[in-house]
C-alpha positions as CSV (number, residue, x, y, z in Angstrom):
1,X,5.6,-6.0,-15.0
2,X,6.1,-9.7,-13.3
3,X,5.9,-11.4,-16.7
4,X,3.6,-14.1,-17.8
5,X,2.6,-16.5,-15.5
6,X,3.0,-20.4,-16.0
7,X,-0.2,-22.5,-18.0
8,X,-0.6,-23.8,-14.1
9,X,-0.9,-20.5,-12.8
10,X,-3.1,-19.3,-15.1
11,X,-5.6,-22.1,-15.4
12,X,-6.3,-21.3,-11.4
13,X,-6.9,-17.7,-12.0
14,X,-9.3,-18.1,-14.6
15,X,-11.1,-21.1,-12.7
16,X,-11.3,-18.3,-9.7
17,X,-12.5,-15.7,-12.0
18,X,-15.1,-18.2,-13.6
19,X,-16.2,-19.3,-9.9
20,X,-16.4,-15.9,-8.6
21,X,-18.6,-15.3,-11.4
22,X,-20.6,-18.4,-10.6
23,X,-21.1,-18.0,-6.7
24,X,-20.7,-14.2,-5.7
25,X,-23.8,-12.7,-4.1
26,X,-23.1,-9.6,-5.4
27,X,-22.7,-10.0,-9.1
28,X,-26.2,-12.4,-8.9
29,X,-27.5,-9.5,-7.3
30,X,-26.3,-7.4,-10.2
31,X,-27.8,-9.8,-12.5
32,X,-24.5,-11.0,-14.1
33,X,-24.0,-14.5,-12.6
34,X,-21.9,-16.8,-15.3
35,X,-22.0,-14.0,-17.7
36,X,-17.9,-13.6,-18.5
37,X,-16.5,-10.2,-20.1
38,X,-15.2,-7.0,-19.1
39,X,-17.5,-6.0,-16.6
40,X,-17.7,-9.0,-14.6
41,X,-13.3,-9.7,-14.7
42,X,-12.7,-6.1,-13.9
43,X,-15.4,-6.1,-10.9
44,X,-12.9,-9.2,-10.2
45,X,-9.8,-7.7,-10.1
46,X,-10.9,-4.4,-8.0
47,X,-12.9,-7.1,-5.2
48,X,-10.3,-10.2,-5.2
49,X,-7.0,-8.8,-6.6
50,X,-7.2,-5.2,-5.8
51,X,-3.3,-4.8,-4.9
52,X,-0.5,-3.5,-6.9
53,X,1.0,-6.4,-6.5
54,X,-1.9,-8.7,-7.7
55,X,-3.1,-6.3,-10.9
56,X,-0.3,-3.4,-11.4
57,X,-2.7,-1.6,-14.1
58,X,-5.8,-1.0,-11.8
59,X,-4.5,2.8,-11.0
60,X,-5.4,4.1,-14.7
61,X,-9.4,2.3,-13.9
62,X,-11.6,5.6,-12.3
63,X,-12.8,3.6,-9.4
64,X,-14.8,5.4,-7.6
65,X,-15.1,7.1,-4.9
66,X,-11.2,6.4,-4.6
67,X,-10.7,8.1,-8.0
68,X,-12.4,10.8,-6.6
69,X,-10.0,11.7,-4.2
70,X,-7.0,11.6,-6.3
71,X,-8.9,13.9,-8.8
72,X,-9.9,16.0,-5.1
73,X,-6.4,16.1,-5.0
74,X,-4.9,17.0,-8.3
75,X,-7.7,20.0,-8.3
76,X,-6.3,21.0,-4.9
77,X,-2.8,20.8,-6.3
78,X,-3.4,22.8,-8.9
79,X,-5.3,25.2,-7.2
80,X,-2.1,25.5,-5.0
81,X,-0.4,26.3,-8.4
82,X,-2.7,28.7,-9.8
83,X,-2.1,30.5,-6.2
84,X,1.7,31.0,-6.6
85,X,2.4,31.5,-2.8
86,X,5.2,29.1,-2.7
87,X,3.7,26.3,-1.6
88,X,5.1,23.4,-0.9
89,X,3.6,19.7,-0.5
90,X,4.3,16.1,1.3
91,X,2.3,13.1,0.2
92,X,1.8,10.2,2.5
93,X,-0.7,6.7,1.7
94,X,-1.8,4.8,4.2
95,X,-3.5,1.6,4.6
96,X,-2.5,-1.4,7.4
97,X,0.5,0.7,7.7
98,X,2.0,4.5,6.1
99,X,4.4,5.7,4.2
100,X,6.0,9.0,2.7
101,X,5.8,8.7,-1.2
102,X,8.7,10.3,-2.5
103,X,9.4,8.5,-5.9
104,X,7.7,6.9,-8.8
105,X,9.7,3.8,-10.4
106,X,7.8,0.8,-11.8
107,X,8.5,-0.9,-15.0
108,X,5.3,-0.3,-16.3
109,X,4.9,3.2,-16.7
110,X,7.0,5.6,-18.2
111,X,7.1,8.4,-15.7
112,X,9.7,8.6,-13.6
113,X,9.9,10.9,-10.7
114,X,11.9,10.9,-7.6
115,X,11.9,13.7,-5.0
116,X,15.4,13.2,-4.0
117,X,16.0,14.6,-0.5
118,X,13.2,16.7,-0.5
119,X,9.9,15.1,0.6
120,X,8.2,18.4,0.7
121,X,8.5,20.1,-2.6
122,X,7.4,22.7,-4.2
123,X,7.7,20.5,-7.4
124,X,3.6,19.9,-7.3
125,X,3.5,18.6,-10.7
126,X,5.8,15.1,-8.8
127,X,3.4,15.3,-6.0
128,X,0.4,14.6,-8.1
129,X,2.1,12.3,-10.8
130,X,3.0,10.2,-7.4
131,X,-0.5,10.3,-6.6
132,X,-2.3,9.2,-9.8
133,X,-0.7,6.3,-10.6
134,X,-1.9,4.8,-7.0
135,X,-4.6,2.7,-7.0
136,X,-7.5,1.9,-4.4
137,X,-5.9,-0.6,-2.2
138,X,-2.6,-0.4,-3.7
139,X,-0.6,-1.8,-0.9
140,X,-3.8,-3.2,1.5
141,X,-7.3,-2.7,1.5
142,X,-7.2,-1.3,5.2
143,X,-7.7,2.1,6.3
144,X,-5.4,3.0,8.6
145,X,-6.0,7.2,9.2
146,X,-4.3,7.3,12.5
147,X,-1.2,6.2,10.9
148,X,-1.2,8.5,8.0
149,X,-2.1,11.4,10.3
150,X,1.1,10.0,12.6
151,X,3.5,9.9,9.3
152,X,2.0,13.5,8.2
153,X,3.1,15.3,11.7
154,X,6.6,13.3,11.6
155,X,7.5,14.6,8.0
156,X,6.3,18.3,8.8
157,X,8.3,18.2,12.1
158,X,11.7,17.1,10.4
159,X,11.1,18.5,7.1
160,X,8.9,21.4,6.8
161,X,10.6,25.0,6.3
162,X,11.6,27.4,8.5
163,X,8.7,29.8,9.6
164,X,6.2,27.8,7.3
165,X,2.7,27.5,8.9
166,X,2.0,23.5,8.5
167,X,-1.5,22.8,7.5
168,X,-2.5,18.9,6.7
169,X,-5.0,18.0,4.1
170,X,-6.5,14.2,4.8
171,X,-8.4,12.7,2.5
172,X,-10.2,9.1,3.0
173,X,-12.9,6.9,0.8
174,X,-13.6,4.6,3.8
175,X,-13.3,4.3,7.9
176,X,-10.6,4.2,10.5
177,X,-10.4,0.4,10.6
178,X,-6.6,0.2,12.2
179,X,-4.6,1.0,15.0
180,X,-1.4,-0.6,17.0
181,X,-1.9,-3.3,18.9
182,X,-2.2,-3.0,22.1
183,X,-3.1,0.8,22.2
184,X,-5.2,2.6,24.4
185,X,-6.2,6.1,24.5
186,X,-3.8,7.8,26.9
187,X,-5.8,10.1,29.6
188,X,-7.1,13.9,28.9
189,X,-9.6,15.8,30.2
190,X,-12.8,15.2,28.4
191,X,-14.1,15.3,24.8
192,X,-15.7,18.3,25.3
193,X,-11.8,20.0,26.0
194,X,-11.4,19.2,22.0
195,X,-14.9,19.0,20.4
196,X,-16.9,21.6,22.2
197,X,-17.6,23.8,18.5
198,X,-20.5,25.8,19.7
199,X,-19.4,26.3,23.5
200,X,-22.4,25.0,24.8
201,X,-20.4,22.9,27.5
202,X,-21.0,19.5,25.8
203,X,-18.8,17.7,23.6
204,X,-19.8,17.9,19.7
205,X,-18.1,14.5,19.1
206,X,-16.9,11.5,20.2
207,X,-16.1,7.4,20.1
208,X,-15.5,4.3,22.0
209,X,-14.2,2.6,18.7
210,X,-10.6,2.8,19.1
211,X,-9.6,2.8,15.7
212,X,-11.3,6.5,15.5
213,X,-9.8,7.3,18.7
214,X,-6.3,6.5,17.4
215,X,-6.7,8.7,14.3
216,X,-8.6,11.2,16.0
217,X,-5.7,11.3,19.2
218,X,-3.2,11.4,16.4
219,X,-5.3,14.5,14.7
220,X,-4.8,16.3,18.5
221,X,-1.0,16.0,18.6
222,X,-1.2,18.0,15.4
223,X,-3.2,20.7,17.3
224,X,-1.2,20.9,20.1
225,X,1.8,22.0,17.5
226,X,-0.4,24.5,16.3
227,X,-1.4,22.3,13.0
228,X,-4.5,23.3,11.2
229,X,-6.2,19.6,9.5
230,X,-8.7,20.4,6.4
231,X,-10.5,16.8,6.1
232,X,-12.2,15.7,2.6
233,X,-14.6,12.4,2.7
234,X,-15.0,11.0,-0.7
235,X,-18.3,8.6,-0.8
236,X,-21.4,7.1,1.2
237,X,-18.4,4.9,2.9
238,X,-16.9,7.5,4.2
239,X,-17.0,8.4,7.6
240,X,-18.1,12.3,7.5
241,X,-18.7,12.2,11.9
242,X,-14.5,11.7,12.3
243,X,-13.2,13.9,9.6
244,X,-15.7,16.6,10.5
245,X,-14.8,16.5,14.0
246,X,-11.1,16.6,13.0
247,X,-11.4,19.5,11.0
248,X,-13.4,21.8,13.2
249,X,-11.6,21.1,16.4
250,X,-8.8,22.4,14.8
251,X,-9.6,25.0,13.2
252,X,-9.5,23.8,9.4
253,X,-12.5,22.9,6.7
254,X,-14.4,19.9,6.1
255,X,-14.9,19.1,2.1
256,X,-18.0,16.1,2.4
257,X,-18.1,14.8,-1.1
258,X,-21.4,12.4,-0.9
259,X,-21.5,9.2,-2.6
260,X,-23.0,9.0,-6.2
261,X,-21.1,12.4,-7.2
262,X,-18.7,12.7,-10.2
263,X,-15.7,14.7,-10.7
264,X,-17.6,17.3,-12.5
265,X,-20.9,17.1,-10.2
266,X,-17.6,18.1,-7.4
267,X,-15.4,20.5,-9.3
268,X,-17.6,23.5,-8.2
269,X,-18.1,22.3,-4.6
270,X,-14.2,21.7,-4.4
271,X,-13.1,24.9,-5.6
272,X,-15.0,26.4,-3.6
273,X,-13.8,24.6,-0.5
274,X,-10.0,24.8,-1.4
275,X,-10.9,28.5,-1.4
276,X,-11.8,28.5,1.9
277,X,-9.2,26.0,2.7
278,X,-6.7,28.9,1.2
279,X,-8.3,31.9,3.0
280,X,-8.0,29.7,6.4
281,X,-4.0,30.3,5.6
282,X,-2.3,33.0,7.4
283,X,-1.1,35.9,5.6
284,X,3.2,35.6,4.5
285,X,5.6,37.1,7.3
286,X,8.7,38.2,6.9
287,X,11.1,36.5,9.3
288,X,15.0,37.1,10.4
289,X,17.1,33.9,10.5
């Protein structure tokens, strides 16, 4: 995509490759130390030039458990399909900062998709060509959930259909890690207001680390428009706590898909899920406008 780079330029990256190879704990730890070859320089790419912009071919690789959410996704897309209710779908990534995807253009790969004016679509088929061709890490290797939630919300609010119940799916390998600078958690009433599941008086859930608190505050201006949040955490890095306490303080599923699990090990428990995830939908209305 950017071309060849210079002898210079390529002499430093294969002495960085050959030194990672030399020096990193992990890879002795693996038992590869200054063995060169496919394992080793793709363990290199996905740890030291993860980015889209570093290694623009990493999205076809099944890293896992990354690769695992876009195949969650693609399964939950097509379930949506098989469904034929109308559906229609927004995608946003996030990382040190969000973003609505609504376009596939790169002069690498030979899909091209763009979603024109309309970022929600009923076009699922775009949605999840969008989605595979992202990598882990494809912009940064942060996990910024509060933001994605944020970006979510905003797109539903302005672009959603009339009379449409909104319902966010969030999906994360890893934990909430950013947050604007500066920001606090403004005042409400207790935890227990949001997280008491079994009405025992005591909260089921809560954090001092603000970077949950951001996503999770974010997650509660959702609820208080009356948006149901189905969470799915992908791998032992994961954090199953926040997206669990998401999901059942407002009213939607959890999907916990443990580390060590492959697509088809997760097909069943998925389904399944997304069936419950569907049922949790409220029945068509007919409306006057």
């Amino acid at each position: 995509m950017k071309g060849e780079p210079s002898a210079s330029v390529s002499e430093a990256r294969w002495k960085q490759y050959i030194q990672w190879v030399m020096y990193d704990s992990g890879v002795s730890n693996a038992g590869y130390r200054k063995r060169y070859g496919y394992r080793t320089l793709i363990s290199y790419l996905l740890d030291q030039r993860a980015n889209n912009t570093q290694s623009e071919d990493l999205w076809a690789i099944p890293h896992y458990p990354f690769h695992a959410c876009k195949d969650g996704l693609s399964l939950f897309l097509g379930f949506l399909d098989d469904l034929e209710y109308g559906d229609e779908v927004g995608l946003v990534t996030y990382d040190s900062s969000s973003r609505v995807e609504d376009e596939l253009n790169e002069a690498d790969i030979a899909e091209i998709v763009s979603l024109g004016s309309d970022r929600i679509t009923d076009e699922l088929d775009k949605i999840d060509i969008i989605q595979r061709h992202k990598q882990a890490a494809h912009y940064a290797s942060y996990t910024g959930l509060g933001y994605g939630i944020r970006d979510a919300r905003d797109l539903m609010s302005d672009e959603r259909r009339y009379g449409a119940r909104p319902a966010l799916l969030v999906m994360t390998d890893g934990r909430a890690n950013r947050r604007p600078s500066g920001w606090r958690l403004p005042s409400w009433s207790r935890w227990s207001d949001v997280t008491d599941w079994d009405n025992n008086g005591s909260a089921n859930y809560s954090t001092s680390d603000r970077n949950k608190q951001y996503a999770f505050y974010q997650a509660k201006l959702c609820m208080e428009e009356g948006y149901v949040i189905h969470t799915m955490s992908v791998g032992s890095s994961a954090d199953g706590n926040l997206m669990e306490a998401i999901a059942l303080s407002s009213g939607g599923v959890w999907v916990d898909s443990p580390g060590g699990a492959t697509i088809d090990d997760l097909r069943e428990q998925l389904l399944e899920a997304f069936g419950g995830i569907a049922a949790a939908v409220p029945p068509a209305r007919l409306s006057h406008e």
